[in-house]
C-alpha positions as CSV (number, residue, x, y, z in Angstrom):
1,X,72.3,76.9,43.7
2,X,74.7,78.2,45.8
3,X,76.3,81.8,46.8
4,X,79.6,82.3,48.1
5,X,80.4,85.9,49.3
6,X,84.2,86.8,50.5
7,X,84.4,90.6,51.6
8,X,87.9,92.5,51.5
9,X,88.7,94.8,53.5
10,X,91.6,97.5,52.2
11,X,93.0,96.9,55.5
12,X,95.7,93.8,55.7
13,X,96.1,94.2,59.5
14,X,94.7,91.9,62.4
15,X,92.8,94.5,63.8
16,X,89.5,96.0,61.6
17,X,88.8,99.4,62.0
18,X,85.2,99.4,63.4
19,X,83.9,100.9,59.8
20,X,85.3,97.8,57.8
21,X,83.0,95.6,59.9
22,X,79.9,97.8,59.3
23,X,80.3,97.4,55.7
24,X,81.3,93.6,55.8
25,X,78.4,92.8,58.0
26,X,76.1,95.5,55.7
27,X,77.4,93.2,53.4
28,X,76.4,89.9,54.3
29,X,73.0,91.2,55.1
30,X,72.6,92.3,51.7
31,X,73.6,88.6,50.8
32,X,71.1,86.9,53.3
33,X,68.5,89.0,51.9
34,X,69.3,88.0,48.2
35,X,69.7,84.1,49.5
36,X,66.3,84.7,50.7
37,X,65.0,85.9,47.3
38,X,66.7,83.8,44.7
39,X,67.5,80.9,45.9
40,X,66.2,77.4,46.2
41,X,64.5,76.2,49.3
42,X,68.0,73.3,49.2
43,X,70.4,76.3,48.3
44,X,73.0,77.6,50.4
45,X,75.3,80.9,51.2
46,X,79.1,80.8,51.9
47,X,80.2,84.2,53.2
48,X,83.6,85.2,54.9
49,X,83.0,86.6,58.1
50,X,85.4,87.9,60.9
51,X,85.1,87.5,64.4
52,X,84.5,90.2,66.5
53,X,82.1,93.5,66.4
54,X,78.7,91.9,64.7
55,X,79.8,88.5,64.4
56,X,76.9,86.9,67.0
57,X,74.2,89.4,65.1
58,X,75.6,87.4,61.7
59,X,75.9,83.9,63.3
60,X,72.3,85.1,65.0
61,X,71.0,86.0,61.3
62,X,72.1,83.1,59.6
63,X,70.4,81.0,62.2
64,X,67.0,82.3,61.8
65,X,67.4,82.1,57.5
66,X,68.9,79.2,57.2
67,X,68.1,75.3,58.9
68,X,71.9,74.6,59.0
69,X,74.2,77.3,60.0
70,X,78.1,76.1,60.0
71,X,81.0,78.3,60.8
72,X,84.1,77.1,59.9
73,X,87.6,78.3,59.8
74,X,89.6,76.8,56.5
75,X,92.6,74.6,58.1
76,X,95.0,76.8,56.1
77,X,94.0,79.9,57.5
78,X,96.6,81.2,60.2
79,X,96.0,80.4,63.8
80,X,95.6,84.1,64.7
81,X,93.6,84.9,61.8
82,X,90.0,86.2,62.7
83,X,88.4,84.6,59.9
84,X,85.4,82.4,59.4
85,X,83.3,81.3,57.3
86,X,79.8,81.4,58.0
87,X,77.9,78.6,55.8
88,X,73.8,78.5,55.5
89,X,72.4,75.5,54.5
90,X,68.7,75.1,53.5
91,X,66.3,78.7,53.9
92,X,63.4,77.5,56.7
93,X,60.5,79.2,56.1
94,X,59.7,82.8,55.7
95,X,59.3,85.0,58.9
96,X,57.9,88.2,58.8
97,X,61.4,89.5,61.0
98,X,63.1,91.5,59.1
99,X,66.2,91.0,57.7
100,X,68.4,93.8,58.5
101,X,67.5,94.1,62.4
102,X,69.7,95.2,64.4
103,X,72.9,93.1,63.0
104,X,74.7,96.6,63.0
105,X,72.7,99.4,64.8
106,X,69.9,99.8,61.9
């Protein structure tokens, strides 16, 4: 099983207002958590990430969920495009850290 998540943002310019990335990265916490419920132990999560506010506390998430963490940005995506994708490969073993900590302030 595997779960892709791509957030939009209403905003088509470069620059995110700092609200869009609390709600992407609210987002993709919401999807680790689900990942770390539902799927298999093999599974994996695909979500579309930006680089900038919150992107280490994501990348930083991902690497304590998953064993493999990948971020890759799609060939076709334009060289000045902030875009990622953050792929988790394989959940380790439950931690009791919690999911949500500190990615964006909570």
């Amino acid at each position: 099983m595997w779960i892709m998540l791509e957030a939009r943002s209403s905003s088509v310019t470069p620059s995110r207002p700092a609200s869009d990335s609390a709600r992407i990265a609210h987002l993709v916490e919401l999807a680790v958590d689900f990942s770390v419920k539902h799927l298999r132990p093999q599974g994996a999560l695909v979500c579309k990430v930006f680089h900038g506010s919150g992107y280490s506390q994501l990348a930083k998430l991902f690497k304590t969920t998953f064993r493999v963490v990948k971020p890759i940005k799609p060939k076709a995506s334009r060289d000045k495009s902030a875009e990622t994708f953050l792929v988790g490969i394989g959940l380790k073993a439950p931690q009791n850290t919690p999911i949500h900590a500190g990615v964006h302030g909570e």
